[in-house]
MIDOSE-1310 file (N, C-alpha, C; in nm, 2 decimals, decimal comma, always signed):
residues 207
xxxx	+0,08/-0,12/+0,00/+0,00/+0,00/+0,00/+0,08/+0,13/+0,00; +0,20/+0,12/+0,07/+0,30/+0,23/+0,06/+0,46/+0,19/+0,02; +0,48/+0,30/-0,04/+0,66/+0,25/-0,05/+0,73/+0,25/+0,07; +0,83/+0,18/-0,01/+0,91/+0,11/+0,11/+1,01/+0,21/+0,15
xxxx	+1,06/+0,22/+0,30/+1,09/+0,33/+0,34/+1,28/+0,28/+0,32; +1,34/+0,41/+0,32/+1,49/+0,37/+0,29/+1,57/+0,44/+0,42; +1,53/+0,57/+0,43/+1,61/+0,64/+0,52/+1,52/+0,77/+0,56; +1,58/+0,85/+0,65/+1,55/+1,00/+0,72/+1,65/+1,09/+0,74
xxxx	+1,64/+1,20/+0,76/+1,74/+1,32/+0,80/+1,70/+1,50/+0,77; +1,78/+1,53/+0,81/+1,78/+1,64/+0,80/+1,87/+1,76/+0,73; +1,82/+1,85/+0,67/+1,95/+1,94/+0,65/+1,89/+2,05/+0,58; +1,99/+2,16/+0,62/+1,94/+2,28/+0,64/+1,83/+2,35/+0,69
xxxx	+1,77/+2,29/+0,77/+1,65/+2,31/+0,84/+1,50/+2,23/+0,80; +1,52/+2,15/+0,74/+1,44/+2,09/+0,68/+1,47/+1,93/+0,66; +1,30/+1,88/+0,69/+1,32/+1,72/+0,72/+1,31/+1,67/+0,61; +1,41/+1,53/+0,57/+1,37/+1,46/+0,44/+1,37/+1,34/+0,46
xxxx	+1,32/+1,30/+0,37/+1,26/+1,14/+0,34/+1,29/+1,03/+0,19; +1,39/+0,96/+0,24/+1,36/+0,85/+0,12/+1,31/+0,75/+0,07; +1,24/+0,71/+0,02/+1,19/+0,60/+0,01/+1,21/+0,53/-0,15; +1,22/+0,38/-0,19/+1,25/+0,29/-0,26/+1,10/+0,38/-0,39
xxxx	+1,16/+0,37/-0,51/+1,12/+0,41/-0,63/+1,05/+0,31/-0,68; +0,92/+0,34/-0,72/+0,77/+0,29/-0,78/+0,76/+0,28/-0,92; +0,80/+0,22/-1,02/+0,80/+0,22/-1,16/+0,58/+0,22/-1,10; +0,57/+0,31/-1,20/+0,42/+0,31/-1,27/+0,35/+0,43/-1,31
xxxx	+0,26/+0,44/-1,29/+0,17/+0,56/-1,40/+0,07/+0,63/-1,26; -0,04/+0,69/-1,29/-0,07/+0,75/-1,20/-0,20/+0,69/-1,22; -0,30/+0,70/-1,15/-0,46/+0,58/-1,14/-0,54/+0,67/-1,25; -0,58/+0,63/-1,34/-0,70/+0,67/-1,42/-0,81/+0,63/-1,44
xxxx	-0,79/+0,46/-1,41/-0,94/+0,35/-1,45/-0,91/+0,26/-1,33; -1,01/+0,22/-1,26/-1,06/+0,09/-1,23/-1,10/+0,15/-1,07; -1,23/+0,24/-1,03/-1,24/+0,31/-0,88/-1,25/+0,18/-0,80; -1,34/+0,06/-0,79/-1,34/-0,03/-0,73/-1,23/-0,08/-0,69
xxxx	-1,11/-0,09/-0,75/-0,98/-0,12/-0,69/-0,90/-0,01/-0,58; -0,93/+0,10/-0,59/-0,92/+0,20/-0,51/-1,03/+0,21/-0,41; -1,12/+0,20/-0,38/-1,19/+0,18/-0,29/-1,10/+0,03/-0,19; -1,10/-0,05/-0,26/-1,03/-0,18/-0,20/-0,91/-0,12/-0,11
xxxx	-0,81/-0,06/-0,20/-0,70/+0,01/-0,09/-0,74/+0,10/+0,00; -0,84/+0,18/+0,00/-0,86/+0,30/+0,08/-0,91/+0,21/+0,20; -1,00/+0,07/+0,16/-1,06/-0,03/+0,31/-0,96/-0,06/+0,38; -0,85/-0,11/+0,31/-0,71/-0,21/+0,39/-0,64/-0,09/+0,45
xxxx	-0,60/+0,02/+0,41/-0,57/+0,14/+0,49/-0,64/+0,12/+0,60; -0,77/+0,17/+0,62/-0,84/+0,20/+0,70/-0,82/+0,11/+0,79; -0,79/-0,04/+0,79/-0,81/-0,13/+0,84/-0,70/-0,15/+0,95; -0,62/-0,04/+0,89/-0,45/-0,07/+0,95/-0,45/-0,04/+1,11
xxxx	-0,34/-0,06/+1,19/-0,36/-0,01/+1,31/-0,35/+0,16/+1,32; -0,40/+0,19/+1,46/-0,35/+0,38/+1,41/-0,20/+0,39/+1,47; -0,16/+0,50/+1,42/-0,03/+0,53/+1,42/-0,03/+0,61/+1,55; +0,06/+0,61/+1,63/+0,02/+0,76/+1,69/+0,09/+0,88/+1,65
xxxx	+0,07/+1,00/+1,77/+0,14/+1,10/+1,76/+0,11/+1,16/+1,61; +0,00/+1,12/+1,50/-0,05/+1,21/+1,42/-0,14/+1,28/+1,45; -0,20/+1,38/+1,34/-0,25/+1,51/+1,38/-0,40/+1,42/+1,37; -0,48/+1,52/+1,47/-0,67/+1,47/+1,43/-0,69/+1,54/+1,32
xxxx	-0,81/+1,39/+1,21/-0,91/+1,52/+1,11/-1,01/+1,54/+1,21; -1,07/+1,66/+1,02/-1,16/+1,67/+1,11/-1,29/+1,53/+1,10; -1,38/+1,57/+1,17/-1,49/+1,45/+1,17/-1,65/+1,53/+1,21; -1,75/+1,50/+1,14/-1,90/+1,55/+1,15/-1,89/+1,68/+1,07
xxxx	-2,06/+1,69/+1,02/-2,02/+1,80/+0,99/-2,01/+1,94/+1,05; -1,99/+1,96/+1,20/-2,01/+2,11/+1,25/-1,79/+2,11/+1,25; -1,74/+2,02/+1,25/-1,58/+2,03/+1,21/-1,57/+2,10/+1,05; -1,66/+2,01/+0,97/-1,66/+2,06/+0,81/-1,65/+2,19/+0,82
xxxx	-1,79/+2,20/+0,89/-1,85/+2,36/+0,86/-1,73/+2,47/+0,92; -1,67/+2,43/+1,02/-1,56/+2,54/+1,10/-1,44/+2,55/+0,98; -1,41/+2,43/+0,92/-1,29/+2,44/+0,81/-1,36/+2,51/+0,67; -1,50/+2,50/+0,67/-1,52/+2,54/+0,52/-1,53/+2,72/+0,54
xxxx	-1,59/+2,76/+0,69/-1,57/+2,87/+0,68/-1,46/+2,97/+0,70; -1,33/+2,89/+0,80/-1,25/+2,95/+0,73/-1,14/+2,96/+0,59; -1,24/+2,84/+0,55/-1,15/+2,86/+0,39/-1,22/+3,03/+0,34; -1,33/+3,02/+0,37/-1,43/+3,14/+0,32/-1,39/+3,29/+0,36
xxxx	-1,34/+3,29/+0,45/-1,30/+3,38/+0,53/-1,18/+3,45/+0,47; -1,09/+3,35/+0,40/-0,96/+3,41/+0,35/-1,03/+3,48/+0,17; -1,11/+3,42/+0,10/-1,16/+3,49/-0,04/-1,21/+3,63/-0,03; -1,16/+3,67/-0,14/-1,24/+3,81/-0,16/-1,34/+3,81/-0,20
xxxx	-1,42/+3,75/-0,22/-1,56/+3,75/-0,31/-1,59/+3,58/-0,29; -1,63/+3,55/-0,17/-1,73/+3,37/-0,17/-1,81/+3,38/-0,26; -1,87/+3,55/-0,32/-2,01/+3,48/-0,39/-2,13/+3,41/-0,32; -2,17/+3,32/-0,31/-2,27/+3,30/-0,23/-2,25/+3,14/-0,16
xxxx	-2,16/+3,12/-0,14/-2,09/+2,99/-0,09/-2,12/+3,02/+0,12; -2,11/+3,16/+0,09/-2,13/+3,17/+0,26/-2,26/+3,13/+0,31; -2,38/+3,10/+0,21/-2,47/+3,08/+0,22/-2,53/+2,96/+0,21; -2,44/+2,91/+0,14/-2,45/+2,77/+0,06/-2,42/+2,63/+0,21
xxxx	-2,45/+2,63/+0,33/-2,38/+2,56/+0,44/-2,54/+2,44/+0,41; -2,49/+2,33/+0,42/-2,61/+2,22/+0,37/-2,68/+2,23/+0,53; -2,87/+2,15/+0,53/-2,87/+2,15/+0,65/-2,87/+2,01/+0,78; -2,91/+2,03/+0,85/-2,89/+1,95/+0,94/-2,74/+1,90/+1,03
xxxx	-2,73/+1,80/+1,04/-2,63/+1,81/+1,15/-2,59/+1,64/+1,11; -2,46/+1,60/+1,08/-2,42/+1,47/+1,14/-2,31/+1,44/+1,22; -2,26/+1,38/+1,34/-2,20/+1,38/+1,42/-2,07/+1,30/+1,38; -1,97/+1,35/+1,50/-1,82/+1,26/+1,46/-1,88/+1,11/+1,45
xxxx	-1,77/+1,09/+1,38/-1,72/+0,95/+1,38/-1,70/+0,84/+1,46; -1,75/+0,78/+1,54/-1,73/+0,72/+1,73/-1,56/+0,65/+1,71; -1,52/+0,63/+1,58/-1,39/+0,54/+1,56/-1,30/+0,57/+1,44; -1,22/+0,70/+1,51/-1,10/+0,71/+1,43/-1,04/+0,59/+1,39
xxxx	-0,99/+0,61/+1,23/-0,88/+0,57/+1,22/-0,76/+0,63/+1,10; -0,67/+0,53/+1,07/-0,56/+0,58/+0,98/-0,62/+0,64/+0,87; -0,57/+0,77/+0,83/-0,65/+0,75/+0,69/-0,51/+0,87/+0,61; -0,54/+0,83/+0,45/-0,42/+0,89/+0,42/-0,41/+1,07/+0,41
xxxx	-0,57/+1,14/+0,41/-0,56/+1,26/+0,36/-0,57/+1,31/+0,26; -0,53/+1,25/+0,12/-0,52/+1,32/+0,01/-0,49/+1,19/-0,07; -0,59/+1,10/-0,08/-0,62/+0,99/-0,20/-0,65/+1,07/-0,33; -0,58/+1,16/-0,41/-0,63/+1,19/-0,51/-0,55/+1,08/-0,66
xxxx	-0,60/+1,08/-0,78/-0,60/+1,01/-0,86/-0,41/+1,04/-0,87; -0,35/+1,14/-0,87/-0,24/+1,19/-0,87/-0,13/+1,11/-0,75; -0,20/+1,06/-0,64/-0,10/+1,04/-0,53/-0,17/+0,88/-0,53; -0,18/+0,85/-0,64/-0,25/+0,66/-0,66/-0,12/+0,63/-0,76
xxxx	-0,02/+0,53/-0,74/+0,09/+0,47/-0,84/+0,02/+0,33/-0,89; -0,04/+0,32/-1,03/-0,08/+0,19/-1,07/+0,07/+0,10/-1,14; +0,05/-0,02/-1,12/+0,19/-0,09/-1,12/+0,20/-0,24/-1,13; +0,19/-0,32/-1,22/+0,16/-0,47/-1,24/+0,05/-0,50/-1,18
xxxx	-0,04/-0,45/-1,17/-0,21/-0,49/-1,15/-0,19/-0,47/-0,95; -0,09/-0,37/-0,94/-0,08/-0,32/-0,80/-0,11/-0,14/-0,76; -0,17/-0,12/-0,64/-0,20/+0,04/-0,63/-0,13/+0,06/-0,52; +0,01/+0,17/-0,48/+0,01/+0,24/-0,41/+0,00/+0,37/-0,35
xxxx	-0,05/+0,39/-0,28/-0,06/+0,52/-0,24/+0,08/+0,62/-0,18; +0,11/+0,71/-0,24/+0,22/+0,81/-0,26/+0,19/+0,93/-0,15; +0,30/+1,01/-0,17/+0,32/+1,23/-0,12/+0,21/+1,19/+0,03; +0,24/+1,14/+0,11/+0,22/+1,08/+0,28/+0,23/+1,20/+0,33
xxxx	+0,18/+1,35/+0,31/+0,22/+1,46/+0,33/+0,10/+1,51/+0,49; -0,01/+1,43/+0,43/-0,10/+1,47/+0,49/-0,21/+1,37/+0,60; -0,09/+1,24/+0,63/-0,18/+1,17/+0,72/-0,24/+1,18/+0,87; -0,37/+1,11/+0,89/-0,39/+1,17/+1,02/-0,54/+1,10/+1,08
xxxx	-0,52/+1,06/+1,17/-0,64/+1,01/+1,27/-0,77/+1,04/+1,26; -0,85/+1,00/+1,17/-0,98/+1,09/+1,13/-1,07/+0,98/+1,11; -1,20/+1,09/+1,01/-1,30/+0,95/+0,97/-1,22/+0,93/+0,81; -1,25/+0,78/+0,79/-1,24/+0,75/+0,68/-1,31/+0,76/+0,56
xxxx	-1,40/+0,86/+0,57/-1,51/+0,88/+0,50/-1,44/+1,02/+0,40; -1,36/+1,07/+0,48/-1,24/+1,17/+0,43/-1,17/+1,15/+0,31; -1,15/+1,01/+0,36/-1,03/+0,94/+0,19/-1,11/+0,92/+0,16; -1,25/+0,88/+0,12/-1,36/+0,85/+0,01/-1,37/+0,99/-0,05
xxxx	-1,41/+1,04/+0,03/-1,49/+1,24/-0,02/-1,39/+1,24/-0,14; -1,24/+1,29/-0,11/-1,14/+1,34/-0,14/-1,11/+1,29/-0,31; -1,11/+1,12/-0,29/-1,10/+1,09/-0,43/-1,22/+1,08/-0,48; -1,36/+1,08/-0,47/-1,46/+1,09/-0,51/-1,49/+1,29/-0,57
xxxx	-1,45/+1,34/-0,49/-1,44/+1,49/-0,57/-1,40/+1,53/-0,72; -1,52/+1,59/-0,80/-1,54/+1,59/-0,92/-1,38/+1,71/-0,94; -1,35/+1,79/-0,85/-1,26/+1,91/-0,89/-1,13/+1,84/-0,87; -1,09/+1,73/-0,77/-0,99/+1,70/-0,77/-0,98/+1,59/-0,90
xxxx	-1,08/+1,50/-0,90/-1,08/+1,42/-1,02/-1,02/+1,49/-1,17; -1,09/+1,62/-1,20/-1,08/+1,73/-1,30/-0,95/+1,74/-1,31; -0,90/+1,80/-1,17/-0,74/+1,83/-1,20/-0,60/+1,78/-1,20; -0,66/+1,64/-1,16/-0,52/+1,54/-1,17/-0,59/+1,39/-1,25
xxxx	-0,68/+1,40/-1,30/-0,74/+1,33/-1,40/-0,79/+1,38/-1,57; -0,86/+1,51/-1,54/-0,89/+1,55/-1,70/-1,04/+1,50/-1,65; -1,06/+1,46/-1,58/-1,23/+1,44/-1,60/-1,30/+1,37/-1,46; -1,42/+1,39/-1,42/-1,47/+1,38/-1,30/-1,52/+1,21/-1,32
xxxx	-1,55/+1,18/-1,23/-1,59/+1,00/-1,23/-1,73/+1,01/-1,29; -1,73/+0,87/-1,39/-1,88/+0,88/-1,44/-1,94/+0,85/-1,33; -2,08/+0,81/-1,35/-2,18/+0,76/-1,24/-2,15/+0,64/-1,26; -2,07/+0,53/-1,33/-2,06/+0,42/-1,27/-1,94/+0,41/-1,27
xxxx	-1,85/+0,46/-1,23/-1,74/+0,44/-1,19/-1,75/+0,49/-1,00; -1,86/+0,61/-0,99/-1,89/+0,61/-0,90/-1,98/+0,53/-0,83; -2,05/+0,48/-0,87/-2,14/+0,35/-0,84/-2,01/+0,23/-0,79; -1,90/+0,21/-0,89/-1,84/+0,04/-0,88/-1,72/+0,14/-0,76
xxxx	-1,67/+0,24/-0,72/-1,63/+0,26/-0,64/-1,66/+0,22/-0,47; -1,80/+0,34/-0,48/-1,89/+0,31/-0,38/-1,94/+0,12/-0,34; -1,95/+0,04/-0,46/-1,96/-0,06/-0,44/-1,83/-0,14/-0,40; -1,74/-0,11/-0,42/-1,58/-0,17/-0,40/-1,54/-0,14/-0,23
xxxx	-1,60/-0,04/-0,17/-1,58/+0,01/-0,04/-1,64/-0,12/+0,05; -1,51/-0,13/+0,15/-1,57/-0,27/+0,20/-1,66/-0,29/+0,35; -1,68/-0,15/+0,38/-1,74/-0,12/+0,50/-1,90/-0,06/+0,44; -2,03/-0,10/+0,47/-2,12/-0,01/+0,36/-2,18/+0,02/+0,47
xxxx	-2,16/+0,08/+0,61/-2,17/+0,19/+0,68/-2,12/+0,29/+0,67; -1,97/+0,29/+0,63/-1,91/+0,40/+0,57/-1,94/+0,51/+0,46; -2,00/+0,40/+0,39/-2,06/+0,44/+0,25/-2,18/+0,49/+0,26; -2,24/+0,48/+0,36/-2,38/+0,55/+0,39/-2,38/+0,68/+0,48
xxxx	-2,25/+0,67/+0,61/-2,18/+0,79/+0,63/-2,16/+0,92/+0,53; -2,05/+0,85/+0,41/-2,04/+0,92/+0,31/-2,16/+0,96/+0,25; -2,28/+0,92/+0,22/-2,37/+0,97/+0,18/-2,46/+1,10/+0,22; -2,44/+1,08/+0,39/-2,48/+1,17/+0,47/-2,40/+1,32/+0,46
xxxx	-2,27/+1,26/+0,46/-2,15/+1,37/+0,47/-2,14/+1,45/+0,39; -2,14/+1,37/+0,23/-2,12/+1,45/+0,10/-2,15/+1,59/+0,10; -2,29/+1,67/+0,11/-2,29/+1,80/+0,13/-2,17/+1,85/+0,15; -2,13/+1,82/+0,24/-2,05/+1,90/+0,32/-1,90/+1,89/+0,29
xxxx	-1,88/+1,80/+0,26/-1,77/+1,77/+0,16/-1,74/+1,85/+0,01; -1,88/+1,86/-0,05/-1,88/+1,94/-0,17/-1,87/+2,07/-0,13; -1,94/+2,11/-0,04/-1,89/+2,27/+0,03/-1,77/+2,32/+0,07; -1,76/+2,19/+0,15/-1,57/+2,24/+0,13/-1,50/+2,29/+0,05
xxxx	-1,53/+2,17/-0,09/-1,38/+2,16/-0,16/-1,46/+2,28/-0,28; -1,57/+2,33/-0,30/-1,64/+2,44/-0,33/-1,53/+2,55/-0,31; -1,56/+2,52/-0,16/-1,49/+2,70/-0,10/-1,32/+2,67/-0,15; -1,28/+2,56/-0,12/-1,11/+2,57/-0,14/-1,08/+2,64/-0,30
xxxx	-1,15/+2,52/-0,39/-1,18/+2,61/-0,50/-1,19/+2,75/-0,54; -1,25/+2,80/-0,48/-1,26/+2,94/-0,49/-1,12/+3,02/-0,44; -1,12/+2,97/-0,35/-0,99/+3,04/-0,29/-0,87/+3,04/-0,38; -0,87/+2,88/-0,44/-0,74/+2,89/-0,53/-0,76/+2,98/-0,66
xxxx	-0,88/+2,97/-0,68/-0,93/+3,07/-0,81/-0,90/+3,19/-0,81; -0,91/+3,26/-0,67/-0,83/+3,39/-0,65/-0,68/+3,41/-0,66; -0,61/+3,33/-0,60/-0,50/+3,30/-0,57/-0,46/+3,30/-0,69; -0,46/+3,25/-0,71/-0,36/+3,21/-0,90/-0,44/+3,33/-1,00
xxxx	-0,51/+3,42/-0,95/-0,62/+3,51/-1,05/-0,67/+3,47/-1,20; -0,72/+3,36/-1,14/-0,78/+3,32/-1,23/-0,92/+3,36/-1,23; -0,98/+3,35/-1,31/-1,16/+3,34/-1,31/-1,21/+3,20/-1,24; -1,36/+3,15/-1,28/-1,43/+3,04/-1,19/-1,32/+2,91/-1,30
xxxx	-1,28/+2,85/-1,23/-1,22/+2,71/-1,35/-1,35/+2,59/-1,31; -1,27/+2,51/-1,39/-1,39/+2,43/-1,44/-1,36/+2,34/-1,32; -1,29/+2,32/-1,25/-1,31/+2,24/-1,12/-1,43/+2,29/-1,00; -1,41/+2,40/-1,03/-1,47/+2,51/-0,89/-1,62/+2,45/-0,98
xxxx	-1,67/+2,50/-1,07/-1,78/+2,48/-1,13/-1,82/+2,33/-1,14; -1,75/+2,21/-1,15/-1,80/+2,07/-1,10/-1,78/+2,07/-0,99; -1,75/+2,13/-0,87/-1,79/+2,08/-0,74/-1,89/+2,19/-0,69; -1,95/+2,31/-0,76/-2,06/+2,38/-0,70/-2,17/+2,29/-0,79
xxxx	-2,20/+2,24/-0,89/-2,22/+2,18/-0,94/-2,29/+2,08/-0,85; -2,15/+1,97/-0,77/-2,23/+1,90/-0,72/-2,26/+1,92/-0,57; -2,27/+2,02/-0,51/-2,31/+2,09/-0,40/-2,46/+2,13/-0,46; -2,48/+2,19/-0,51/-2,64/+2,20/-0,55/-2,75/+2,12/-0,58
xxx	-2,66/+2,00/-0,66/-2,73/+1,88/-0,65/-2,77/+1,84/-0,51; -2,69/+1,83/-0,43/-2,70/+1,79/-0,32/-2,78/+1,87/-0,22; -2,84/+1,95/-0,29/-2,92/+2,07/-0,20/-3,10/+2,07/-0,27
């Protein structure tokens, strides 16, 4: 599931890391097989001494508004908060942070997950959202997941309480990465990109 670690150190003020070299490509097809890795993760023991995610949505809501907080113009995203309430998670565990199609190495009919930048004690419903997001899909894929690729994903998930968590959660997920979106859109001065626009997209659906 991860590469294999070679050494550590330091220098110049700054921590590095090496680890053994992955011949392969980056994930474009088969979500069901990626759902499979994101269960065996999950499944792992927890690490300690990593940072907490967040978990429920009144955590979402605290992170989505200060993403909102830093834009010049939310537009009407400050408005956009989905309703009701779902609660933490009762059982952290490992989860990677940033399962995007970009940090997936496909490799003799093997998936590792890569750039370990961002792991941390949370719900696992996190690494679902994350690679399931039509804007991340967009920008390190070229295109968002069909509906059955999101269908054989969601079916490939080996916990289907999770998967119904996720269903609850999604709003709030899409609001997030909505507002991050935006933020980056300013940032880089750009106009609305077509990522920001597939995840308001699918925030409205979901409203």
């Amino acid at each position: 599931m991860v590469p294999h670690p070679l050494t550590f150190g330091a220098f110049d003020g700054c921590d590095w890391l090496a680890y053994r070299h992955i011949p392969g490509i980056t994930w474009t097809s088969g979500a069901g097989h990626v759902a499979q890795l994101l269960g065996r993760l999950h499944d792992q023991p927890v690490i300690e001494d990593l940072p907490s995610g967040a978990s429920g949505s009144h955590a979402l809501e605290i992170q989505t508004r200060a993403i909102l907080d830093r834009c010049r113009d939310p537009q009407d995203l400050q408005h956009s908060e989905p309703p009701g309430h779902v609660r933490p998670h009762d059982q952290a565990t490992l989860i990677h942070g940033d399962p995007v199609p970009g940090n997936i190495l496909a490799h003799d009919g093997t998936l590792t997950l890569i750039d370990w930048q961002c792991p941390q004690i949370g719900d696992p419903v996190e690494d679902l959202a994350l690679f399931l997001s039509p804007a991340m899909q967009q920008v390190y894929r070229g295109a968002p997941l069909s509906a059955e690729e999101e269908v054989a994903f969601l079916a490939g998930y080996p916990d289907p309480r999770l998967v119904k968590r996720y269903h609850q959660l999604r709003p709030w997920y899409h609001w997030r990465m909505a507002a991050y979106c935006r933020w980056r859109d300013e940032r880089d001065g750009a106009g609305e990109s077509h990522a920001y626009l597939l995840e308001r997209t699918a925030l409205d659906q979901c409203r």
